[in-house]
KEMI-508496 format. One record per residue (C-alpha): residue number from 1; residue in three letters; x, y, z. Coordinates in nm, 3 decimals. Layout:
BEGIN
  seq  type       c1       c2       c3
  NUM   Ala        X        Y        Z
...
***
This chain:
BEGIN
  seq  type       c1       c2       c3
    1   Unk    5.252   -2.006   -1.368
    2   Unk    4.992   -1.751   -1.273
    3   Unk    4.979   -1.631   -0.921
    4   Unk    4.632   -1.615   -0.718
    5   Unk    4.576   -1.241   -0.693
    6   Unk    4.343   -1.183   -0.347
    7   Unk    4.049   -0.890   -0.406
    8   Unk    4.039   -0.561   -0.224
    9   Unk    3.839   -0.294   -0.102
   10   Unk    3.495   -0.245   -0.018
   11   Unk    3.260   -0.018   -0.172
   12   Unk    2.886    0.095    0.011
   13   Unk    2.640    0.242   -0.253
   14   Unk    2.398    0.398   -0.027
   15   Unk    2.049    0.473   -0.142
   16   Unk    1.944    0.855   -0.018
   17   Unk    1.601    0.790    0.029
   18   Unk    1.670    0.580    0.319
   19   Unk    1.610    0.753    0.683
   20   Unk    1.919    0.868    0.842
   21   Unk    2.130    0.719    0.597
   22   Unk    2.363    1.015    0.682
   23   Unk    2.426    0.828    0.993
   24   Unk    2.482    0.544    0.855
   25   Unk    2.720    0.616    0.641
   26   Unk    2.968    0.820    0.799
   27   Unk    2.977    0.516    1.056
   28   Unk    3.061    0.299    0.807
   29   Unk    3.369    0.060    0.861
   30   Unk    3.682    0.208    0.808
   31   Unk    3.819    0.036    0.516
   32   Unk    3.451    0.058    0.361
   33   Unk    3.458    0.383    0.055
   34   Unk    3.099    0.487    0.076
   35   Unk    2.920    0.665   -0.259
   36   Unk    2.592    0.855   -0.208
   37   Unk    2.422    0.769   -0.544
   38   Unk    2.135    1.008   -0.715
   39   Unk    1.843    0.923   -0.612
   40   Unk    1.697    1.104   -0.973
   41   Unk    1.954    0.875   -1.202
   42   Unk    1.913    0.506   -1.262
   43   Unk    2.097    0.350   -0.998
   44   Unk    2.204    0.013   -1.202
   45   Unk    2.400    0.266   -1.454
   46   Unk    2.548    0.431   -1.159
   47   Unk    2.730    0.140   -0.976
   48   Unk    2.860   -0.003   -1.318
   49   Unk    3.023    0.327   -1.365
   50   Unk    3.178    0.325   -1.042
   51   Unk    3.295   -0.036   -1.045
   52   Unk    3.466    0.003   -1.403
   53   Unk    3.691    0.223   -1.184
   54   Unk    3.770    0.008   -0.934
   55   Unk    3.975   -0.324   -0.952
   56   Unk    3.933   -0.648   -0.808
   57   Unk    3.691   -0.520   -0.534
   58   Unk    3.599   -0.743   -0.243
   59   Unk    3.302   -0.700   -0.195
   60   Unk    3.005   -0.413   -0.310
   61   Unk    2.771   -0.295    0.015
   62   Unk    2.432   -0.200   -0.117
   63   Unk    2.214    0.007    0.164
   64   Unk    1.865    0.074   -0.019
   65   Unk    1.492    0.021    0.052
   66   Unk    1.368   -0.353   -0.088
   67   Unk    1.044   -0.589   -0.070
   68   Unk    1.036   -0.931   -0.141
   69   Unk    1.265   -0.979   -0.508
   70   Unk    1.343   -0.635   -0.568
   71   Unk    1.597   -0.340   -0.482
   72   Unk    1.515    0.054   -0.469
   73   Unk    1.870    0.185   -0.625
   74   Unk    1.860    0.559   -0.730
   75   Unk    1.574    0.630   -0.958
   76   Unk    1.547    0.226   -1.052
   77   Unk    1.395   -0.069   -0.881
   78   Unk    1.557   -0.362   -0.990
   79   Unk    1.318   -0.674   -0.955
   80   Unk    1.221   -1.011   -1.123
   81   Unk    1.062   -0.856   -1.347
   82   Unk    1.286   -0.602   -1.530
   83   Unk    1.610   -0.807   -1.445
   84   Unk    1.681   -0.914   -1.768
   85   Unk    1.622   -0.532   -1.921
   86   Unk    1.951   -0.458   -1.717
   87   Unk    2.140   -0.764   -1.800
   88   Unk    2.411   -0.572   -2.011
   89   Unk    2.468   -0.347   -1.717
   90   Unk    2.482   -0.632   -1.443
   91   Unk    2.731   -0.808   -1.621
   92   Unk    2.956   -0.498   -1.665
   93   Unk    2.985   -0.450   -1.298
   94   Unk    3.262   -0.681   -1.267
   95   Unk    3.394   -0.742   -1.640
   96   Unk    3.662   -0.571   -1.597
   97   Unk    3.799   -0.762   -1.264
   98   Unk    3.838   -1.071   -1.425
   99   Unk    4.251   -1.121   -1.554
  100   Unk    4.448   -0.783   -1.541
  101   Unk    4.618   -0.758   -1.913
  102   Unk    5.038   -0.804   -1.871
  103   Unk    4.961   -0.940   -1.516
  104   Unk    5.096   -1.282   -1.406
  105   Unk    4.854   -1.325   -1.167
  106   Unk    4.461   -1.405   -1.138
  107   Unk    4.171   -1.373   -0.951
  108   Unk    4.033   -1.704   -0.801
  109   Unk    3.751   -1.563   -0.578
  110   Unk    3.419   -1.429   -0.666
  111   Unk    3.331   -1.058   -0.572
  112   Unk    3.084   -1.059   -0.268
  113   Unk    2.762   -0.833   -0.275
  114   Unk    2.565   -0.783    0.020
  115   Unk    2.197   -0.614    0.007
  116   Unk    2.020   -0.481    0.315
  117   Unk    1.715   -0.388    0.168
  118   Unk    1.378   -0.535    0.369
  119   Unk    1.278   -0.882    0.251
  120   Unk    1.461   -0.868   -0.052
  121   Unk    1.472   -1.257   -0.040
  122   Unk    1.159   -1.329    0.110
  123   Unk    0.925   -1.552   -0.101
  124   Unk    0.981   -1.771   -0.420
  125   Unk    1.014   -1.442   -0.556
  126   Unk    1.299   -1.353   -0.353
  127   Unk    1.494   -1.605   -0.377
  128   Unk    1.474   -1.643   -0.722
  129   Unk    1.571   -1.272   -0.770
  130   Unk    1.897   -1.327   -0.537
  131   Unk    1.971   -1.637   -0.786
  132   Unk    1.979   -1.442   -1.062
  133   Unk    2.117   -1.152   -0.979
  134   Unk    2.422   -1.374   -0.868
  135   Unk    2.403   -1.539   -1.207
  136   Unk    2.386   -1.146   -1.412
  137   Unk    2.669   -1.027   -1.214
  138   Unk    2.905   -1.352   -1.131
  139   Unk    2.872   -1.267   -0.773
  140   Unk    2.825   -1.433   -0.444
  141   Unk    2.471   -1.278   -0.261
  142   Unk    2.385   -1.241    0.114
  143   Unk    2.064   -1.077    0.130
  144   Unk    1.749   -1.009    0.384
  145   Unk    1.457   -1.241    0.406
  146   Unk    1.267   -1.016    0.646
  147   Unk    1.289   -0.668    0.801
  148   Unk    1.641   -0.517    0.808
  149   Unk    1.724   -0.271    1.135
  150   Unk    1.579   -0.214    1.440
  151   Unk    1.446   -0.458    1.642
  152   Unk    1.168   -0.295    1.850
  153   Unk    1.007   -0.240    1.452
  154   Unk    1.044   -0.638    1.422
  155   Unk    1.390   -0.599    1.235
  156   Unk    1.763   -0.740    1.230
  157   Unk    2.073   -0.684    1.083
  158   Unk    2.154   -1.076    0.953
  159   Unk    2.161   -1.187    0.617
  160   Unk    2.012   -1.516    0.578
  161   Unk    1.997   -1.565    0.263
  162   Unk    2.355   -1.643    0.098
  163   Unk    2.408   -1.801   -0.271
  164   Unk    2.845   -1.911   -0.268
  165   Unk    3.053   -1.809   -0.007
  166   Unk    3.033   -1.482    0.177
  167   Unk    3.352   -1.383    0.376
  168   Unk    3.279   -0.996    0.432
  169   Unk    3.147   -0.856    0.768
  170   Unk    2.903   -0.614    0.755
  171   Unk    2.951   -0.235    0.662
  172   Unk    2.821   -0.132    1.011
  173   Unk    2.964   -0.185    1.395
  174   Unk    2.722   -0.362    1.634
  175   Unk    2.706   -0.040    1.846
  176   Unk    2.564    0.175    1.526
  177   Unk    2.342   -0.111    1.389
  178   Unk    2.172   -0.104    1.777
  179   Unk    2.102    0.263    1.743
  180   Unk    1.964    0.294    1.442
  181   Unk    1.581    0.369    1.504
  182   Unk    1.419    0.233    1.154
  183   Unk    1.408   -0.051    0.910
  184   Unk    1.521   -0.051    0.581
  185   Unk    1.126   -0.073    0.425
  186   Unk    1.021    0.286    0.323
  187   Unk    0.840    0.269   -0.035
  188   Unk    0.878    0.593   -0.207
  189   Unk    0.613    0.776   -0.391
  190   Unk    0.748    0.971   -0.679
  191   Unk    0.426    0.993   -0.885
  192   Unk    0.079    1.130   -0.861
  193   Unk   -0.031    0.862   -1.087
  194   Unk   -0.285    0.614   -1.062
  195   Unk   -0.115    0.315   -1.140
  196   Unk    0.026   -0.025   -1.040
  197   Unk    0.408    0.101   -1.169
  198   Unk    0.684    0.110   -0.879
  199   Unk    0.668    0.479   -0.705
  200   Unk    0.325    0.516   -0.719
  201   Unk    0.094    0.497   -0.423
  202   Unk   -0.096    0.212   -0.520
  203   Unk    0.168   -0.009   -0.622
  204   Unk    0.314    0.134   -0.243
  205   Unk   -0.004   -0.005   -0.069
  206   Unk    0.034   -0.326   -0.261
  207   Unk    0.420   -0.420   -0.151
  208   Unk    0.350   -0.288    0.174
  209   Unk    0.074   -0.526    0.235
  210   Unk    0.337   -0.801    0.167
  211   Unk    0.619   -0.667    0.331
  212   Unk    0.582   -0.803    0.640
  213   Unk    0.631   -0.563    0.978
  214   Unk    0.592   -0.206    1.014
  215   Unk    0.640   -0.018    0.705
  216   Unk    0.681    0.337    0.593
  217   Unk    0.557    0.499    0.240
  218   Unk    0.714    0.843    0.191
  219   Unk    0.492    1.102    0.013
  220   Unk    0.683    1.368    0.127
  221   Unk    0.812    1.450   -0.193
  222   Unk    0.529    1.499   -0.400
  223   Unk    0.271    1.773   -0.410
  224   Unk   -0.059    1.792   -0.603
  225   Unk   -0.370    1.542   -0.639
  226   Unk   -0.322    1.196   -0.718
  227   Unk   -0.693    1.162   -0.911
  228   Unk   -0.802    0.762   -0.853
  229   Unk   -0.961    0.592   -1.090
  230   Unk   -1.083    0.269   -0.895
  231   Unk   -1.045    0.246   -0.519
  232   Unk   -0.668    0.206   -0.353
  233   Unk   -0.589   -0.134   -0.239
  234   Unk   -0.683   -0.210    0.138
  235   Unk   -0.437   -0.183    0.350
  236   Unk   -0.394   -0.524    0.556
  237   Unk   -0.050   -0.441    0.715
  238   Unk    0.079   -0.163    0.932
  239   Unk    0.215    0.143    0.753
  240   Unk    0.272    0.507    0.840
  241   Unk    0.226    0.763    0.556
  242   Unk    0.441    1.058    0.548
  243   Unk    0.365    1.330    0.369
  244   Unk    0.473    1.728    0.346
  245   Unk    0.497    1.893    0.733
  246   Unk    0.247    2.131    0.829
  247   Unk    0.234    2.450    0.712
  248   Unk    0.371    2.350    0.312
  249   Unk    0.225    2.297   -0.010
  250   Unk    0.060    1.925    0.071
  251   Unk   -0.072    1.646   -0.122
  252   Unk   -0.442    1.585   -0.243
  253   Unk   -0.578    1.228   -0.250
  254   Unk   -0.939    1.271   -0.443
  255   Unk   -1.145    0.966   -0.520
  256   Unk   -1.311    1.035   -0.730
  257   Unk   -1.619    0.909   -0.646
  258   Unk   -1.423    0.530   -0.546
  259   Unk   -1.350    0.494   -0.178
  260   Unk   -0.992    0.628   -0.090
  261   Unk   -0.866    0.394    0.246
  262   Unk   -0.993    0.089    0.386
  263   Unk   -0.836   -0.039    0.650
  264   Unk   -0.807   -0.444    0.726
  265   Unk   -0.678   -0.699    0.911
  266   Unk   -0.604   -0.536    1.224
  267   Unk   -0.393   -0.314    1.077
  268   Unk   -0.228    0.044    1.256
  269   Unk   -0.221    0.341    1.024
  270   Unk   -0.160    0.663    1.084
  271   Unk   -0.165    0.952    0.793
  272   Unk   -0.093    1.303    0.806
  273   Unk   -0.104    1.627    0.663
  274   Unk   -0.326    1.602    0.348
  275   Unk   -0.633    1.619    0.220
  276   Unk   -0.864    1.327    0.150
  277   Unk   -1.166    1.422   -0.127
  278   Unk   -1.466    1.309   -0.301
  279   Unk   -1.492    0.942   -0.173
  280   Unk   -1.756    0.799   -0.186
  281   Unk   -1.857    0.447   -0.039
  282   Unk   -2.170    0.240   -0.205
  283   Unk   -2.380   -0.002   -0.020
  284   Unk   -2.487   -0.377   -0.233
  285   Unk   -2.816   -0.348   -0.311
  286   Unk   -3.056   -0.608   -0.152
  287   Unk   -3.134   -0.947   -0.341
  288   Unk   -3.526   -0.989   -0.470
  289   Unk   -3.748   -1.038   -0.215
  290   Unk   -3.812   -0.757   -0.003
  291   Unk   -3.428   -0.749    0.127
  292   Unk   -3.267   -0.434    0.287
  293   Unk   -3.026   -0.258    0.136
  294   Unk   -2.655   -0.284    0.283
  295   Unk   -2.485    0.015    0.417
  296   Unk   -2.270    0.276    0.238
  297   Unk   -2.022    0.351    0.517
  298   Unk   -1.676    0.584    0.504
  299   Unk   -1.610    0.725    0.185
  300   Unk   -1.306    0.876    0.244
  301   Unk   -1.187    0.663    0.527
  302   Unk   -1.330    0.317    0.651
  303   Unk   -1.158    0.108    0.934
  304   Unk   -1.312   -0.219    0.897
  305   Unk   -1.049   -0.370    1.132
  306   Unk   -0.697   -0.192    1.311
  307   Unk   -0.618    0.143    1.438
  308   Unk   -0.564    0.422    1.261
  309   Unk   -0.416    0.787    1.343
  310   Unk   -0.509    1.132    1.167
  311   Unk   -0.347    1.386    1.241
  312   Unk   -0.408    1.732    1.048
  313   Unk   -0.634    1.591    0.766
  314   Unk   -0.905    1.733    0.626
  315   Unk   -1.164    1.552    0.483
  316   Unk   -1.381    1.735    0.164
  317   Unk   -1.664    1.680    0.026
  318   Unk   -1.685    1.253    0.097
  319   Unk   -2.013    1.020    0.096
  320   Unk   -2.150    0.741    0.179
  321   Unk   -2.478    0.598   -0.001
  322   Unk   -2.738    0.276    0.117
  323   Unk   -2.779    0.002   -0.144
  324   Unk   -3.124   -0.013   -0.278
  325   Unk   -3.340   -0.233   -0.151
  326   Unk   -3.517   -0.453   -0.317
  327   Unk   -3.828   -0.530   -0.525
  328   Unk   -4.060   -0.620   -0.250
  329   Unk   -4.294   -1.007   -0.360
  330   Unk   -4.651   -0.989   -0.501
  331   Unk   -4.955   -1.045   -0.264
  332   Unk   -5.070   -1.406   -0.178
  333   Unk   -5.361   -1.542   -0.375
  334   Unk   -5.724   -1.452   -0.231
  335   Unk   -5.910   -1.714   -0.118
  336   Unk   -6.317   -1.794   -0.167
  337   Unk   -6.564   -2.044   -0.025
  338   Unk   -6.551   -2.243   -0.356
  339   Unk   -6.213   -2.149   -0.512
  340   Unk   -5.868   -2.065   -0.416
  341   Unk   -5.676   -1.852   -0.674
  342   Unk   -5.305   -1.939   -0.655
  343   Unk   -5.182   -1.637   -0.860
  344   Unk   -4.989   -1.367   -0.660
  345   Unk   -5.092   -1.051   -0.686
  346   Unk   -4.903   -0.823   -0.905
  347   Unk   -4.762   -0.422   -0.777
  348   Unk   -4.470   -0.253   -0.760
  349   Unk   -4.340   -0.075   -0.437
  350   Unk   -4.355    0.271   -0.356
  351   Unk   -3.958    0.488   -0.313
  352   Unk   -3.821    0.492   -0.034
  353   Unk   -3.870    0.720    0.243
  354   Unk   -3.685    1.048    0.250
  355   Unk   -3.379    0.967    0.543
  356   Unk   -3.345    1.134    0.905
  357   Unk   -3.001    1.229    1.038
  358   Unk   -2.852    0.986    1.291
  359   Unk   -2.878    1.077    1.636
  360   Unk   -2.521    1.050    1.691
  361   Unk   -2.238    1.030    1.419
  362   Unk   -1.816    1.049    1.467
  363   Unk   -1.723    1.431    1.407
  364   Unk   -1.315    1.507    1.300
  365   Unk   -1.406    1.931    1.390
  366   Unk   -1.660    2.009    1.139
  367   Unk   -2.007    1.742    1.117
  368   Unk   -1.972    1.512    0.805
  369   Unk   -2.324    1.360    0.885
  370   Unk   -2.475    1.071    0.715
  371   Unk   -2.847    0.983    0.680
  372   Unk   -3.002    0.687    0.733
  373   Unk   -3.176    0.538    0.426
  374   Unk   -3.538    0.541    0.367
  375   Unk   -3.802    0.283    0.431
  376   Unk   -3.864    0.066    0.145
  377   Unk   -4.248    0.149   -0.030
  378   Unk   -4.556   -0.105    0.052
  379   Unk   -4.625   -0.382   -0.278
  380   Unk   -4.881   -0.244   -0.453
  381   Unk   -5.252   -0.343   -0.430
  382   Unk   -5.391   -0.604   -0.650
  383   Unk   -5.788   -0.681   -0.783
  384   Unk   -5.966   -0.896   -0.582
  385   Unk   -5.920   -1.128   -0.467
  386   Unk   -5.575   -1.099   -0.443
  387   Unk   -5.399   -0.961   -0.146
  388   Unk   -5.159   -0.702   -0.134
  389   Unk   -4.812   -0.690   -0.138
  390   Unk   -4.533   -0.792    0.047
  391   Unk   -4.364   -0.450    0.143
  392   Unk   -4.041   -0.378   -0.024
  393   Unk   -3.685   -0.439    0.174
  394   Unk   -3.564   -0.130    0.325
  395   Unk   -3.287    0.118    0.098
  396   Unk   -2.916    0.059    0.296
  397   Unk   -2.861    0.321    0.555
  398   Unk   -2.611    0.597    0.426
  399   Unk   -2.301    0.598    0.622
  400   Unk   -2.119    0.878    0.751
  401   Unk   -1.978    1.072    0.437
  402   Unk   -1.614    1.061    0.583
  403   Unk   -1.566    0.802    0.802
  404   Unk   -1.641    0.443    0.861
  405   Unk   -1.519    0.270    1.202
  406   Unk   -1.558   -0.024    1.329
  407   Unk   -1.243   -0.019    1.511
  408   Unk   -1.029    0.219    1.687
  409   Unk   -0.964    0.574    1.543
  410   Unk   -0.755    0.858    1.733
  411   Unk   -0.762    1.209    1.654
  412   Unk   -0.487    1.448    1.741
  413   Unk   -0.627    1.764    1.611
  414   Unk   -0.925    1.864    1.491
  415   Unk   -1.017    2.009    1.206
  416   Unk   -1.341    2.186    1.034
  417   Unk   -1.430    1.937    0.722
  418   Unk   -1.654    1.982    0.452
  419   Unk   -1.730    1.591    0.475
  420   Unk   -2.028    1.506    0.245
  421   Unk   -2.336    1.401    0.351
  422   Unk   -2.412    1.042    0.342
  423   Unk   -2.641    0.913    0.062
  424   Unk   -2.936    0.802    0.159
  425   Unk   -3.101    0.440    0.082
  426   Unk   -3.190    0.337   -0.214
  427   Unk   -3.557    0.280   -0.298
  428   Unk   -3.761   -0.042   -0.193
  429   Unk   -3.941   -0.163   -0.505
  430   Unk   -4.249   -0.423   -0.540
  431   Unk   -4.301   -0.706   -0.804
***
């Protein structure tokens, strides 16, 4: 007869990308054995190759950055997506736990792992990830369904979302968890590459947007230009950007003629310490008819709705253009004693007006004036008896080269930009 043989231990893989995870780790709980994995090695590999040391461990502690069904481990995020890549691995983190050779005993509980990453089971998505995950490695899950740490920044420190049975406490006192100062949803930029692939500050954007709470994306490690090639996602939840301190080699952001931020949904942002380049924002041109052009507004930087903070940015060489506006109708038939002639007239509308600057416009140091777009041309003049005309719509105004705000934007310190000028309107045309 085979004894039951209880598990032991308790291992915490901690992520070092998290903020102040130095803290949190030397507080762990005492009979917790904490590992500081690489953050430029895949992280998956790592903990297999740790566990295959370690017998019949209670429970594995995993303190990383996560968004709704996935993990940031080392250089890997492990999601729904590329689960099943690291199947092999998953299932060799507790292989070896299962009977001990020459043993009369076995192991009748399931190893525990417990995941404090942000709203790793948050959504269909989530939860489905958890599932699996406990399936791949044969162990019981507790993970986050919304922010993880402190609780002014909208976070906790439970678990609700548990697949089994979990029996282990948490890897932190109460005393450090209420001390802590952040949550556990910093997105990582690795890359200065345009792309939606995980570590890149688009796809950052994009799982910040459905992260729920306050968020961080860390740039800080980067230098150089990330070069868009269509404009960034808006940004529709709150998120600070940190990139390089003052004073250091910092990071480049050029649109590339696309507009760089827009700002949504009452969103706070504040961004630091880099340089924002050749945006450029593009009014709609007006529908047929004598319509007015729409307005080109913030190229670099438009706040449509939130707050947002700039502090030591410069803004180069950003603009704004009108839409055109449009073809403006043919003249009215002329109209006799004897005969009325239905048939419009037939001319085509002079350009647009040359644009004025406005008489006042948002400065950040330097003056990144726009210009308001020119008056659409007059229809051309027909034969008689036709009238003239109707006047064609008015080109879009051109918005400030830099900025757009319709909401709140603070300045800490100012700074001479080379903003662009705005464009101005496009022309008003005439059938």
């Amino acid at each position: 007869m085979k004894l039951q043989k209880e598990r032991k231990g308790q291992l915490l893989f901690v992520d070092p990308k998290v903020k102040d995870y130095e803290k949190l780790s030397e507080n762990a709980t005492a009979d917790t054995e904490v590992i500081i994995l690489k953050d430029d090695r895949d992280g998956i590999e790592q903990i297999a190759e740790i566990l295959q040391q370690h017998n019949n461990i209670a429970a594995v502690h995993i303190l990383s950055h996560g968004a709704a069904g996935s993990v940031q481990i080392g250089a890997t995020e492990l999601n729904l997506d590329n689960i099943e890549t690291y199947r092999d691995r998953l299932e060799k983190w507790f292989e070896l736990e299962s009977i001990e050779p020459d043993s009369n005993s076995q192991i009748t509980t399931k190893p525990e792992i417990l995941l404090y990453g942000c709203n790793v089971a948050a959504t269909e998505t989530g939860l489905e990830f958890v599932q699996r995950l406990s399936q791949l490695t044969g162990a019981n899950i507790a993970a986050s369904n919304n922010l993880t740490g402190n609780a002014s920044l909208g976070g906790d420190w439970e678990l609700q979302v548990i697949t089994g049975k979990i029996e282990t406490p948490l890897a932190f006192a109460p005393e450090i968890r209420e001390t802590y100062q952040s949550v556990l949803a910093t997105f990582t930029v690795n890359s200065t590459a345009d792309t939606n692939t995980f570590g890149t500050l688009r796809n950052a954007i994009l799982l910040s947007n459905v992260s729920g709470g306050a968020d961080t994306i860390d740039l800080s490690g980067i230098s150089g230009t990330v070069l868009l090639t269509t404009p960034l996602p808006a940004i529709t939840d709150s998120v600070t950007f940190q990139f390089n301190p003052t004073g250091t080699t910092g990071l480049t952001i050029d649109g590339n003629n696309n507009r760089i931020f827009f700002v949504d949904n009452n969103a706070s942002v504040s961004l630091a310490n880099l340089t924002i380049q050749n945006g450029q924002a593009q009014g709609g041109a007006a529908p047929a008819g004598g319509g007015g052009g729409a307005a080109g507004l913030g190229g670099a930087l438009f706040i449509n709705s939130g707050t947002v903070t700039i502090d030591s940015v410069t803004f180069a060489n950003n603009r704004a253009i009108g839409g055109a506006g449009s073809a403006g109708n043919g003249g009215p038939g002329g109209n006799s004693d004897l005969i009325t002639i239905f048939t419009p007239g037939v001319g085509s509308g002079g350009p647009g007006g040359p644009g004025t600057p406005p008489t006042t416009a948002p400065t950040v140091g330097g003056e990144p004036t726009g210009t308001t777009g020119g008056a659409g041309g007059a229809g051309g003049n027909t034969t008689a008896p036709a009238g003239a005309g109707v006047q064609g719509g008015e080109g879009g105004i051109g918005g400030i080269g830099a900025l757009g705000v319709r909401a709140v934007l603070e300045v800490r310190h100012r700074l001479a930009t080379t903003g662009g000028t705005g464009g101005r309107g496009g022309a008003g045309g005439g059938n």
